[in-house]
DRENMI-979961 format. One record per atom (N, C-alpha, C): residue in one letter; y, x, z. Coordinates in steps of 0.05 Angstrom, whole numbers, plus 5000, padded with zeros to 4 digits. Example, Ala and Ser with C-alpha at 12.3 -4.5 7.8 and 13.67 -1.06 7.14 Angstrom:
2
A488652645156
A491052465156
A493452645156
S495552575142
S497952735143
S500152585157
REM end
This chain:
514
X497650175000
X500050005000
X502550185000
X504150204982
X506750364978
X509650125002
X511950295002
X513150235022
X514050005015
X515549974991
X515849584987
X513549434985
X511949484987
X509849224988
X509749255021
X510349425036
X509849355064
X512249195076
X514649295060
X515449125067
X516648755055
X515448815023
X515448555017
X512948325041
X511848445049
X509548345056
X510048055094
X512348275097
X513748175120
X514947845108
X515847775081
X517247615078
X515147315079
X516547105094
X515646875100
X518246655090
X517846575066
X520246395051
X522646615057
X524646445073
X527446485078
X526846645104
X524646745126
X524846855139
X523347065137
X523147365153
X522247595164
X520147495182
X517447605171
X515947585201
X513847605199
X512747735222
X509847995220
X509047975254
X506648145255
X505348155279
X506148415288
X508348405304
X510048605325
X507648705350
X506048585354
X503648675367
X501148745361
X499348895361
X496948705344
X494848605374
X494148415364
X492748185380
X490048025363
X488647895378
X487447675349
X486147795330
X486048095325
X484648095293
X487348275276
X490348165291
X492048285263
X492148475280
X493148725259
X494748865258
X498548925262
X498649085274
X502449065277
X502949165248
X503949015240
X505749095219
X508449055211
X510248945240
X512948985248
X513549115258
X514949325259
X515549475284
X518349555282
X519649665308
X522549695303
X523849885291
X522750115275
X522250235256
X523750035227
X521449935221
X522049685208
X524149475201
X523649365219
X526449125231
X529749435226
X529749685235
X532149745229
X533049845196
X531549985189
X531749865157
X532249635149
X531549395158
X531549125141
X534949095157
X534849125170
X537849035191
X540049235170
X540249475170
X541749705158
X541849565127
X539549535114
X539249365087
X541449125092
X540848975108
X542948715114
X545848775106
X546049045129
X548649065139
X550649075103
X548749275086
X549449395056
X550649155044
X547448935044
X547948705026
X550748525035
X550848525060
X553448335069
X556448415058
X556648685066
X558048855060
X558348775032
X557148735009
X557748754979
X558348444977
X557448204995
X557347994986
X560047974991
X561548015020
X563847945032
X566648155025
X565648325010
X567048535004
X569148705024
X567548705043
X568248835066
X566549125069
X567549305081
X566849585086
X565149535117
X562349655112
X560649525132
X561149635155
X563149845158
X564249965190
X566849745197
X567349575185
X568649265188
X568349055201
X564949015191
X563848725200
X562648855226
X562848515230
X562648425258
X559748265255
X557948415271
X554448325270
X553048225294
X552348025299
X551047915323
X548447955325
X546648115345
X543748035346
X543247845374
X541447745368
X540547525392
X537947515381
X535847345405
X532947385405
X532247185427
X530347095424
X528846875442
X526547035460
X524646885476
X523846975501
X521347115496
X520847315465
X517847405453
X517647705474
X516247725482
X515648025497
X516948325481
X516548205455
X517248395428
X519448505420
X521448235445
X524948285428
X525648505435
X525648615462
X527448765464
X527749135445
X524649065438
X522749345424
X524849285400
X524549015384
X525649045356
X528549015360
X530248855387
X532848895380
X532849145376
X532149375401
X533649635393
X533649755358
X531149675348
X531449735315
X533549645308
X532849375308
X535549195290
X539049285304
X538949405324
X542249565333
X541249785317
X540049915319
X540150195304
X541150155276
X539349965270
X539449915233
X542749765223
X544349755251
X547849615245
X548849815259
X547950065269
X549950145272
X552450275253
X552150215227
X553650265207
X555750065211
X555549775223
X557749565230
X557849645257
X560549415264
X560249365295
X559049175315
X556549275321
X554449085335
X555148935355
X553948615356
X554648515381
X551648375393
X551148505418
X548748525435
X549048185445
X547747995426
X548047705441
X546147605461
X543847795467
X541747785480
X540747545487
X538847445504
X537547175501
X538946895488
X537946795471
X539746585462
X537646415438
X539046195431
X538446015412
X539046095384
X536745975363
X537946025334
X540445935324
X540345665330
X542845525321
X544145655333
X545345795357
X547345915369
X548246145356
X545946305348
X546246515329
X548046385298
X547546205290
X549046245262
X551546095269
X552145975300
X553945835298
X555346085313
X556046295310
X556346555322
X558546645299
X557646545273
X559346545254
X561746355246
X561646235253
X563745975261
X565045925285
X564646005306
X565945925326
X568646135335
X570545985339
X573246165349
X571846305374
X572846655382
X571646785402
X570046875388
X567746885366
X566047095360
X566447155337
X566746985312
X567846895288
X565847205275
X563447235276
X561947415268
X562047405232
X560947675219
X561747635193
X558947515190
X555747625210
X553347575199
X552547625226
X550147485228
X548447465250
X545747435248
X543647605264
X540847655264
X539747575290
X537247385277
X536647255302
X533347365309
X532447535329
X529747595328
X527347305342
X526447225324
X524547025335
X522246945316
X519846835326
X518446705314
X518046435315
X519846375323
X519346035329
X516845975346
X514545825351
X512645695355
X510345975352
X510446055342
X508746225333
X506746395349
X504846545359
X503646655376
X505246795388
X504646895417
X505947115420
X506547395417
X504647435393
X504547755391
X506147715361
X507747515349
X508647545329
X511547575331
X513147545312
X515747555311
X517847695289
X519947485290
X520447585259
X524647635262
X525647655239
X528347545237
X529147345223
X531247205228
X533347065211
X535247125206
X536147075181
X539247215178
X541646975175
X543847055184
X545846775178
X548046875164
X550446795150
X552746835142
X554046605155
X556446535156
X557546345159
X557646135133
X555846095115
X554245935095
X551745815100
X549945965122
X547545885132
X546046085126
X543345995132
X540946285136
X541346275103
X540346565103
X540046595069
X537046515057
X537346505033
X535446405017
X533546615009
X531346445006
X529046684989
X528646854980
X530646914956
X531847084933
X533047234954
X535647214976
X536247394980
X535147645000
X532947465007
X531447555032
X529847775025
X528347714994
X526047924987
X528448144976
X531448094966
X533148324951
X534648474976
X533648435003
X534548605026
X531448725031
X529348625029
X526548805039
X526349005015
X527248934989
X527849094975
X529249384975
X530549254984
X533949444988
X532949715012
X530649505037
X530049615062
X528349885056
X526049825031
X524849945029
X526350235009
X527850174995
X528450364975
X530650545003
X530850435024
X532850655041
X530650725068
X528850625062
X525350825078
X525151025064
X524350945043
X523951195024
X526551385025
X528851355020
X531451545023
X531051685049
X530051585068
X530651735092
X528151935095
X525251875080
X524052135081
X520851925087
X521251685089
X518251575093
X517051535074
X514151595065
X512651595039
X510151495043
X509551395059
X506651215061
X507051065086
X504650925087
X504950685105
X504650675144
X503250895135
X503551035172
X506751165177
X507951345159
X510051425168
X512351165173
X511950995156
X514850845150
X514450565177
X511150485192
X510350275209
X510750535236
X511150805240
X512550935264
X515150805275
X514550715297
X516650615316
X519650815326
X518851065321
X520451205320
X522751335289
X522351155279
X521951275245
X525051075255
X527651195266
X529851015259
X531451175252
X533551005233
X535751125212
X538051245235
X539451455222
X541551525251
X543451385239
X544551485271
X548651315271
X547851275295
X550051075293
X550951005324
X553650905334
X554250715327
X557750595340
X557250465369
X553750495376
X553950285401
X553550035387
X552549735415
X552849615412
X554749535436
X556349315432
X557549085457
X555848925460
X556248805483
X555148545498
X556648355490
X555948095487
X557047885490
X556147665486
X557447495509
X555947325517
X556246975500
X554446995486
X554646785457
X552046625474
X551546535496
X551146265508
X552846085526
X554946265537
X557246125542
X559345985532
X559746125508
X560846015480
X559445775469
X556745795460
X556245655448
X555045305465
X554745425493
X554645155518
X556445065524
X559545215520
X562645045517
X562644885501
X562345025471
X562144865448
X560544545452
X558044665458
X557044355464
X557144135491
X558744205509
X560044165528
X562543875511
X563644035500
X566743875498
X565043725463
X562443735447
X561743525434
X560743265455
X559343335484
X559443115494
X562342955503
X563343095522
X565943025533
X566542835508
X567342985480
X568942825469
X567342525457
X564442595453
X562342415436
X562142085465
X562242175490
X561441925508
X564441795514
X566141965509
X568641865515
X570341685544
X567541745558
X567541645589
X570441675604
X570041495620
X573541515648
X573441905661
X570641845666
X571142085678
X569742405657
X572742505657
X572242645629
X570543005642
X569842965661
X568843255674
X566443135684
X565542875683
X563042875688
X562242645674
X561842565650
X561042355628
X557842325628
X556442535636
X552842455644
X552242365668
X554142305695
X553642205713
X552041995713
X550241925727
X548241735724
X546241755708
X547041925689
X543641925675
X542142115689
X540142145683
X537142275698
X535742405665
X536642765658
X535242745634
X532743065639
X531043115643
X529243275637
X528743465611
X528243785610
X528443905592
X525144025587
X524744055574
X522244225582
X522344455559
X523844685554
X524044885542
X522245065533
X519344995537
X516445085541
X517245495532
X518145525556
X519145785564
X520345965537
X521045805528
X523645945500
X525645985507
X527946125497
X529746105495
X532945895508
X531545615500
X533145385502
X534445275531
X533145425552
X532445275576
X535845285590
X537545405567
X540745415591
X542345075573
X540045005560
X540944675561
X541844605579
X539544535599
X539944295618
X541744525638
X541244795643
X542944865666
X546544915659
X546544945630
X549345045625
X550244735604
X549444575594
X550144395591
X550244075592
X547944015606
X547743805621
X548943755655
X547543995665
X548343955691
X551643925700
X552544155684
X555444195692
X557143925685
X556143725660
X556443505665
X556943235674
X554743315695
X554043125716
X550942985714
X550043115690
X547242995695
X545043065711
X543342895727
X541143055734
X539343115721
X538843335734
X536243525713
X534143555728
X533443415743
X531243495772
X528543495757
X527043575757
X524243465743
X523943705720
X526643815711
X526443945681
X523444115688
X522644185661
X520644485673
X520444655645
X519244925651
X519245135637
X521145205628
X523845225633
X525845315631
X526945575633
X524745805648
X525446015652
X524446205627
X525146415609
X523746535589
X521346605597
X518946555583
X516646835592
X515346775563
X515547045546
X514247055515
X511447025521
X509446985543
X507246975535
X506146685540
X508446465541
X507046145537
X506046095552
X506346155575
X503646075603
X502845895606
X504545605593
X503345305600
X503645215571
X505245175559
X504145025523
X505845135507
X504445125486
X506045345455
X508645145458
X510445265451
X513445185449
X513645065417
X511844765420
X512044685394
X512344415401
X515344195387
X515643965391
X513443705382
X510943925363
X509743735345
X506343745366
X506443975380
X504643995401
X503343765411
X501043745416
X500643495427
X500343495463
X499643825467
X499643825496
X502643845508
X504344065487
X507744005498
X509043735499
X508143565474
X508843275487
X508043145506
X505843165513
X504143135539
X506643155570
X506343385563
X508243495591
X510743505596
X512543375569
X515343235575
X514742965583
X513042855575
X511242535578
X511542525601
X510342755619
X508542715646
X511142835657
X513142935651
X515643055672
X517042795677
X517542685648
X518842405648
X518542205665
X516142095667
X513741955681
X514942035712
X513842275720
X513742295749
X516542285763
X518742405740
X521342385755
X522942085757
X521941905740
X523341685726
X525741755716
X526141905696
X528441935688
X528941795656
X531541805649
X531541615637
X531341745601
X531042005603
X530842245574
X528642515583
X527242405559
X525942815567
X527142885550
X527943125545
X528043345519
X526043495513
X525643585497
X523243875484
X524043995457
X524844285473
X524744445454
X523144755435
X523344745417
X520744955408
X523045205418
X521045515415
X522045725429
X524545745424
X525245795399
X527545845396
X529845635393
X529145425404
X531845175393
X532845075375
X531545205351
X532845015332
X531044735327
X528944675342
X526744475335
X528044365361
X527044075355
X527643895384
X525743715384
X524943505401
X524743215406
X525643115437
X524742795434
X525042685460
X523042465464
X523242365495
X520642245507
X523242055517
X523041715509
X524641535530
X523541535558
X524341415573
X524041355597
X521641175608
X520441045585
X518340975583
X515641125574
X515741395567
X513941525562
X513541505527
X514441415506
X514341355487
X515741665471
X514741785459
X515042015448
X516641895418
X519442025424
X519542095401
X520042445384
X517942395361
X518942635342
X518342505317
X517242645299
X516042635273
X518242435265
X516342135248
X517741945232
X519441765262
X518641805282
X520141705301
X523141725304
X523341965309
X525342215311
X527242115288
X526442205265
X528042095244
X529641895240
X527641625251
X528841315253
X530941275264
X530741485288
X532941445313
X535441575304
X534841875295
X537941955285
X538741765261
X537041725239
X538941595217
X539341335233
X538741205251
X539640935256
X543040995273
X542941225283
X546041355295
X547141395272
X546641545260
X548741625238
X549141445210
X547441225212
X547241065201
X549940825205
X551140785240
X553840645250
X556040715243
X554541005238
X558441045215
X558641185203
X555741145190
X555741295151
X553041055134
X554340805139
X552540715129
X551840725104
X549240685094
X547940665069
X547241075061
X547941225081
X548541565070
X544941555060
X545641765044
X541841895041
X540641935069
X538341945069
X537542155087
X534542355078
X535042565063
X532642745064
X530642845080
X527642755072
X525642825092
X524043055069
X522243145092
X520343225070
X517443005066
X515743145054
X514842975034
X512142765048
X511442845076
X510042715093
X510542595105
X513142435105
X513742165125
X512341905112
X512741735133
X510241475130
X513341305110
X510941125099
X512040945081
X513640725101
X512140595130
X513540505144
X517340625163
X516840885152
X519640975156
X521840975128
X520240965111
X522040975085
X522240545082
X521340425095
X521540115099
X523840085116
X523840245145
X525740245154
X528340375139
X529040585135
X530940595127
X532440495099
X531040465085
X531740285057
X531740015074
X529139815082
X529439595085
X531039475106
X530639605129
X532139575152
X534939635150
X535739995152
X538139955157
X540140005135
X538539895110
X540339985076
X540540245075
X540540405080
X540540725075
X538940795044
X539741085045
X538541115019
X536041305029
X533641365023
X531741515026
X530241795007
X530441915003
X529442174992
X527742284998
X524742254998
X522842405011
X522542724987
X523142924996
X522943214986
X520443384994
X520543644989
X517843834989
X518743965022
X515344005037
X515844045052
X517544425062
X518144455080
X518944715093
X522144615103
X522844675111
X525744555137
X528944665110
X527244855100
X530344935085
X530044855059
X528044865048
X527944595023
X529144365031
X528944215045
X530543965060
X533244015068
X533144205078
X536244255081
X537744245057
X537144475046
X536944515016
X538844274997
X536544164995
X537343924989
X539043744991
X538843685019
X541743595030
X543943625018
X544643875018
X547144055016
X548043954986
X545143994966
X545444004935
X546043644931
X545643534949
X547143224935
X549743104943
X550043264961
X553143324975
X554543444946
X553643664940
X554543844924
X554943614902
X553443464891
X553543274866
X554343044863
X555943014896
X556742724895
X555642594906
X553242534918
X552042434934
X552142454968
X553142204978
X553042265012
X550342315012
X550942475042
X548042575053
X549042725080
X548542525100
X549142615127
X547342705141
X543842735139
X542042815151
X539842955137
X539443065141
X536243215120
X534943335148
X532943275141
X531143265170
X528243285159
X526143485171
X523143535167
X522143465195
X519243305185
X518243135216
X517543375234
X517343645212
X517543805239
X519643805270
X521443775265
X523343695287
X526043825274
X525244005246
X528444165241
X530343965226
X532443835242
X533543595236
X536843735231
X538243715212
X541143845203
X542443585194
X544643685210
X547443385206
X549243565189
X550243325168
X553143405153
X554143575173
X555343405190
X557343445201
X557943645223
X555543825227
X554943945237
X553944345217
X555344285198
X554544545177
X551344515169
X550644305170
X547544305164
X545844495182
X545444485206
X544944755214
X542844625228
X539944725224
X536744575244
X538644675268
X538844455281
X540344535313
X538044335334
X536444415352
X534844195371
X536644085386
X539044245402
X540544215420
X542644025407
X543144055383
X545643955371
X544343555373
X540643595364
X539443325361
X539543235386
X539543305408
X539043225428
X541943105439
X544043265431
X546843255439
X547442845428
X546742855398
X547342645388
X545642395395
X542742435407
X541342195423
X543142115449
X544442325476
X544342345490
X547542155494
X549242285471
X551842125467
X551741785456
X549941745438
X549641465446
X548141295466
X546741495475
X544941325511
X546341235522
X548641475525
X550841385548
X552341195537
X553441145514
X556640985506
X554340725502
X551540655499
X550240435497
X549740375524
X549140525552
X548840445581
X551540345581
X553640465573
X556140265591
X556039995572
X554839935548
X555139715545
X552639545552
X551039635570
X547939505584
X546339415562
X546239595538
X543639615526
X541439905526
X539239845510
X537640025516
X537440255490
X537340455483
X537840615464
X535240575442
X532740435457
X530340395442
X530340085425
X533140035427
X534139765402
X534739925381
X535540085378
X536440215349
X534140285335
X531740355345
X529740325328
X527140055322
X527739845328
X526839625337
X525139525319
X525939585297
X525539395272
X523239565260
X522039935275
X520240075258
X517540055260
X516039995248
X513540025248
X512440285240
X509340295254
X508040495255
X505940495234
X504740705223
X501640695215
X499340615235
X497040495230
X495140445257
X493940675256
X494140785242
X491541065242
X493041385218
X493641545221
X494341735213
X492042015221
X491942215195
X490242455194
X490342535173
X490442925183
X491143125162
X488343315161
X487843345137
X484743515142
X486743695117
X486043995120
X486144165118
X483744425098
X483844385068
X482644465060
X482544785050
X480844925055
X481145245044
X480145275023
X481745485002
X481245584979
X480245854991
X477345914978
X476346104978
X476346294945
X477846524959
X477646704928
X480446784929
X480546964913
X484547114915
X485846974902
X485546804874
X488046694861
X487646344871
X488346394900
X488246124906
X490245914904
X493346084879
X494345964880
X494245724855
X493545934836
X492445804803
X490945564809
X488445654828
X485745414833
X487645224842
X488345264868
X490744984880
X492044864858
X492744944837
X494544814815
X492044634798
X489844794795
X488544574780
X487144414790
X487144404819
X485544144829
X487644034834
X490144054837
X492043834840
X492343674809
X491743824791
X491843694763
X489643514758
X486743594769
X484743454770
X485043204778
X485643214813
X485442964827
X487742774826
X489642844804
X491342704787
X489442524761
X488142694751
X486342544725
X485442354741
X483242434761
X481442144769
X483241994780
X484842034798
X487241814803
X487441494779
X489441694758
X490141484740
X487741414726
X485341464724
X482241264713
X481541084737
X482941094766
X481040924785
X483740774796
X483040464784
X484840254790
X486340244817
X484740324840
X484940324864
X486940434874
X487140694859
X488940854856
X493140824852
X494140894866
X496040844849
X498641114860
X499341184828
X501241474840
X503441364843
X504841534869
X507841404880
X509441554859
X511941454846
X513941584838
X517141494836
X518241684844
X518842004839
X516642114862
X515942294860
X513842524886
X515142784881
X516342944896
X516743234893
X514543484894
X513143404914
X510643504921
X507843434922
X507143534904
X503043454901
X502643184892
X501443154900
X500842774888
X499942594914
X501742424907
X502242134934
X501541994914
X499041754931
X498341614912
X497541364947
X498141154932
X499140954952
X496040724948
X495740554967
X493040414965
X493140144973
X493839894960
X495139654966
X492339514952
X490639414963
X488039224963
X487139074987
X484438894986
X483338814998
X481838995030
X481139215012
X479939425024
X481139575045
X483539625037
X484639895053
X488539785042
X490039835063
X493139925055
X493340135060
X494940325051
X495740565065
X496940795041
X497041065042
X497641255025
X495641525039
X495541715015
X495441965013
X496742105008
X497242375012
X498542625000
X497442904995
X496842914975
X495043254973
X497543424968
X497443674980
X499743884972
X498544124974
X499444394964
X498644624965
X501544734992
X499144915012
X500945025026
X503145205023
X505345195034
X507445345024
X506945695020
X505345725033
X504046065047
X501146075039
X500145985048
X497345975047
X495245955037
X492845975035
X490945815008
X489345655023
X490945455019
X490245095038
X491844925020
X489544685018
X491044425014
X490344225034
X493044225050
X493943975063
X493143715055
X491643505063
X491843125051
X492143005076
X494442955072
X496442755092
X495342465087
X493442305108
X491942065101
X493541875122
X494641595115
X494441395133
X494641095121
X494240985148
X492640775144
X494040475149
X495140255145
X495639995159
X493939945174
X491439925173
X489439725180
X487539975196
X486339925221
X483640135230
X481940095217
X481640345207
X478840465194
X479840435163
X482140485164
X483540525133
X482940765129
X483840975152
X483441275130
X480441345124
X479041295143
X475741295134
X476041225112
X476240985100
X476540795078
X477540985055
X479741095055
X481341275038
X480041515037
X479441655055
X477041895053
X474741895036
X473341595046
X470541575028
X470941554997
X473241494990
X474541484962
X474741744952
X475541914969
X476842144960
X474942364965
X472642434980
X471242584990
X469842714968
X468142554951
X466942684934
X467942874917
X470742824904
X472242894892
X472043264907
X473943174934
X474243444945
X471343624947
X468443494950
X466043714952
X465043844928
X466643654908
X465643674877
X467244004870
X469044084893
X470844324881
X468944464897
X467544764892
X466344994900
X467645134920
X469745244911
X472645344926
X473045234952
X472844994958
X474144854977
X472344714999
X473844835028
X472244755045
X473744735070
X472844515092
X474444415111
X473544635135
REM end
């Protein structure tokens, strides 16, 4: 493996990210070695975009609660010390790019070390401008860039250039600064101003809201911006960092982390859980009744807010939301609906591009939990989602309703399931293309059948009979050699129903196996 393929290899879409440990089977093949080349690469590319001299800009690193950060911040300072570094130390993603926007840091670019959800021996970067994280294209033309200045500095194979000591010189130092205080003001005075309460220094008084931070990053929510509010937070849990996950993966889609905002909720009676994935830009919530919302839930609830005073706006999902949410928002609350391809910045993506064309579009949101408001720079913010549930709880308690009327009108699937198929063999991306072509042919020969359109991704094919209601979705993984089939059902024992249709099909491929 020559030095750009080690480090094209790190690239994951729009983000950086490799096994900073090895654990499990992998191998490390991040190291802070690494990470300061890609950072120093950054510093070049920004420098040419902003036309600024890179002993100019102004660079933020920040990092969530992985055991790994502090190993790769020091790379990623090394690799800026060509700018002037700013040491943001524990903190949120969204905080990181809103690091570029906010008066007090007004950064030219910002690096955020995290893996999101991810194991703990992994971990990657993000990059921001004050435009948003960068895109694809620019991501692999900085590992590019990273590798061609490994090689300049004297590394020539794959042991020298994965040495942890292998860092570029300089040195301006880094500063401290403290970009969670900033950015917990910031969302401080969106409540103040969003509940509009008598009493303007304590507007969460009386509510009762729970955080469960499942030991990421997130956890100076409830202490630096709820509490100082006036809300109670009694009950919150895992709030304190620890990168090795001691009680549940820091994932909103988790079924045991929803569990345990459920059960915080529950025991404290309070009237909100929150949950956020490690790094914050993912969110959900649990009412007071124990009723989870995320996924197509989640969705219903913000577009039904931003729906009071942007009515009829788009709202972009990706491409696995239930048909009973695209009922709601077309049928229910007139809105317009766009189901897109899955990954959080394709959606975003998107968003942005019908804005761009004339088209409102106040929300673009993936049932993962990465949910981005207009009005908010499009930015996956958890804290920002949580900010905007929490501001209508309150301005709907003073008028003695319940916040679980705004979604009233949604229906559920009775039965939902994703089976997960593997392509065996190296060009698993070609094969994925022609069984998606295939199970397109038998589709349109079997009446039963019927393809949804427009579809962005794979083939949705919907099932309106005697037998079975419901839909499918086959897709090829964004990364991976897997196809995803997103199955659900109206009726119990629909997706059985829809499987036994479809099964043969899938054993009839060699390649492919659950």
């Amino acid at each position: 493996m020559n030095v750009k393929e080690i480090f094209r290899k790190l690239q994951n879409g729009s983000d950086v990210r490799g096994a900073a440990l090895a654990a499990g089977g992998e191998e490390k093949n991040l190291t802070p070695s690494l990470a300061a080349f890609i950072c120093r690469a950054y510093a070049g590319w920004l420098s040419e975009k902003g036309g600024k001299d890179e002993s100019a800009l102004r660079i933020g690193v920040g990092h969530d609660s992985r055991i790994t950060a502090e190993a790769i911040k020091a790379g990623c300072l090394s690799g800026l010390s060509v700018a002037k570094a700013f040491d943001c130390g524990l903190v949120s993603t969204p905080a990181m790019f809103q690091s570029t926007l906010l008066p007090g840091a007004d950064f030219d670019g910002a690096v955020m070390i995290t893996a999101s959800h991810l194991p703990f021996n992994r971990n990657g970067l993000k990059f921001f401008t004050k435009e948003g994280g960068l895109e694809k294209a620019e991501i692999r033309a900085i590992l590019d860039r990273a590798a061609e200045l490994a090689e300049q500095y004297g590394a020539e194979d794959a042991q020298e250039i994965l040495r942890a000591d292998r860092l570029p010189d300089g040195g301006n130092g880094a500063e401290a600064f403290s970009l969670v205080s900033l950015y917990a003001e910031h969302m401080r005075q969106l409540i103040i101003d969003g509940v509009n309460a008598e009493d303007r220094t304590h507007p969460l008084a009386g509510l009762h809201i729970v955080v469960d931070a499942g030991n990421g990053a997130a956890g100076f929510f409830a202490t630096d911006i709820l509490a100082p509010l006036g809300a109670d937070i009694s009950g919150s849990a895992f709030l304190d960092p620890d990168g090795h996950f001691p009680n549940h993966v820091p994932n909103p889609e988790n079924p045991a982390a929803i569990d345990a905002i459920r059960k915080a909720v529950l025991e404290s009676h309070a009237d909100l859980g929150v949950i956020f994935d490690c790094d914050g830009d993912r969110g959900a919530v649990v009412f007071s009744d124990g009723t989870e919302v995320n996924r197509n839930t989640l969705i219903a609830l913000l577009a039904a807010i931003i729906n009071e005073k942007k009515p009829g706006t788009t709202v972009v999902t990706d491409s696995v939301t239930s048909d009973e949410l695209h009922e709601f928002l077309v049928g229910t609350l007139h809105m317009k609906h766009l189901r897109f391809r899955r990954g959080y910045k394709n959606v975003i993506d998107k968003g942005i591009e019908l804005n761009r064309n004339g088209e409102d579009c106040e929300l673009a949101i993936e049932t993962s939990g990465h949910g981005a408001f207009r009005e908010n720079h499009f930015s996956d913010d958890g804290a920002y989602i949580a900010v905007k549930i929490i501001i209508r709880m309150a301005q709907l308690r003073r008028e003695h309703r319940d916040i679980r009327s705004l979604i009233a009108g949604l229906r559920y699937p009775a039965e939902a399931r994703e089976l997960r198929f593997h392509i065996a063999g190296a060009d698993f991306g070609a094969y994925g293309d022609a069984v998606l072509r295939d199970f397109e042919a038998m589709a349109r020969e079997d009446p039963r059948f019927h393809i949804v359109t427009p579809n962005y991704e794979g083939i949705r094919v919907s099932f309106d009979d005697p037998e079975v209601k419901g839909w499918l979705l086959l897709r090829k993984s964004l990364h991976d050699p897997v196809l995803p089939v997103n199955v659900e059902s109206r009726d119990p024992g629909g997706v059985e129903v829809i499987l036994g249709r479809v099964m043969p099909f899938f054993r009839s491929k060699g390649r492919l196996s659950l």
